[in-house]
GULO-322112 format. One record per residue (C-alpha): x, y, z; residue in three letters. Coordinates in Angstrom, 1 decimal. Layout:
xx; yy; zz; rest
X; Y; Z; ala
...
END
This chain:
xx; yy; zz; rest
41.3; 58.8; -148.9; unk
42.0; 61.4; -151.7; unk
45.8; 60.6; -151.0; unk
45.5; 57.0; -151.7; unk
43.5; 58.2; -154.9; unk
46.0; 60.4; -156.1; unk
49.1; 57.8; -155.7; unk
46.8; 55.5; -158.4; unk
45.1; 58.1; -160.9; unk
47.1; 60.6; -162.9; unk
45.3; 64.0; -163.6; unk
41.8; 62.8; -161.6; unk
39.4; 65.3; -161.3; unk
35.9; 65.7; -160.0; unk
34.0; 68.1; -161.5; unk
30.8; 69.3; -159.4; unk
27.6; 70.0; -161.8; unk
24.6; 69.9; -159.2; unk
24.3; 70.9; -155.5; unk
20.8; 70.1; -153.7; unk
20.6; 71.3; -150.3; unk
18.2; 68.9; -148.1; unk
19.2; 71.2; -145.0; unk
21.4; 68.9; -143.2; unk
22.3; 67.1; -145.8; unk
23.6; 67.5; -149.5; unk
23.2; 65.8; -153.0; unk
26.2; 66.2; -155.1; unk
26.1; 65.1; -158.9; unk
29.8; 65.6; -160.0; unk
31.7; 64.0; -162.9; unk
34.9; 61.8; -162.3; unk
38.2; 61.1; -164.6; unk
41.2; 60.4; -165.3; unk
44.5; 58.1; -165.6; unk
45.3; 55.4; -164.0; unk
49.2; 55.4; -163.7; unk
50.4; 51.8; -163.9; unk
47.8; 50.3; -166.9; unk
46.5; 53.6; -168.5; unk
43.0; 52.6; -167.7; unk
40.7; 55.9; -168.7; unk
38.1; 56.7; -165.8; unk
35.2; 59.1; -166.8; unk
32.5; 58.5; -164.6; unk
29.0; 60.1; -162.9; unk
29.2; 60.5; -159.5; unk
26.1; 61.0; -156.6; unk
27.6; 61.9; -153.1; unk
25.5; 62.5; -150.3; unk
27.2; 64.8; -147.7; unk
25.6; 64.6; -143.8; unk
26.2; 68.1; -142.4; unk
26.4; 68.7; -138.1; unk
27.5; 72.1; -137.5; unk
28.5; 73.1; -140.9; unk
30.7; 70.1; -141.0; unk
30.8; 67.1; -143.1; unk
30.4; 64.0; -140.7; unk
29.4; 61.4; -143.5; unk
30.1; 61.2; -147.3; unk
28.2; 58.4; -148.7; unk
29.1; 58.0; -152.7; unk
26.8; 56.2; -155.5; unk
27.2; 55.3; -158.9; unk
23.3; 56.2; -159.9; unk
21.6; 59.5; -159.1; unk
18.2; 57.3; -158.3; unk
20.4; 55.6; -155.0; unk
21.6; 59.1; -153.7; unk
18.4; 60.2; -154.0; unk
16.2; 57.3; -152.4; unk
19.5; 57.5; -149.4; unk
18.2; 61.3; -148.8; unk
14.8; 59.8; -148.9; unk
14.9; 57.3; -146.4; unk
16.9; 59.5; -144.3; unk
14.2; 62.5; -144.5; unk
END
């Protein structure tokens, strides 16, 4: 995934700003930018992941555009 990002955006970065830890799962509020390389086009964007932990290990990354959707997903999932 991150590879097929990187051949589209110049400089992107995610910035993480917020870690919640629901035990087995996590709430991520991070910041998004950058370049993209053929049309310029600026990206600078929120970002809600929610991480599903087994073991220690990430075994689902769900993203969102709105922290209220990450949230209700931990929700629903509780």
């Amino acid at each position: 995934m991150w590879e097929g990002l990187l051949e589209v955006w110049d400089d992107l970065s995610l910035r993480p700003e917020e870690v919640i830890d629901f035990g087995d799962r996590l709430l991520i509020t991070a910041h998004v930018t950058g370049h993209a390389r053929q049309s310029g086009i600026v990206l600078d964007m929120p970002l809600f992941q929610v991480l599903t932990l087994h073991r220690g290990l990430i075994v689902r990354q769900k993203d969102f555009g709105e922290r209220d959707s990450a949230f209700a997903t931990v929700a629903l999932t509780e």
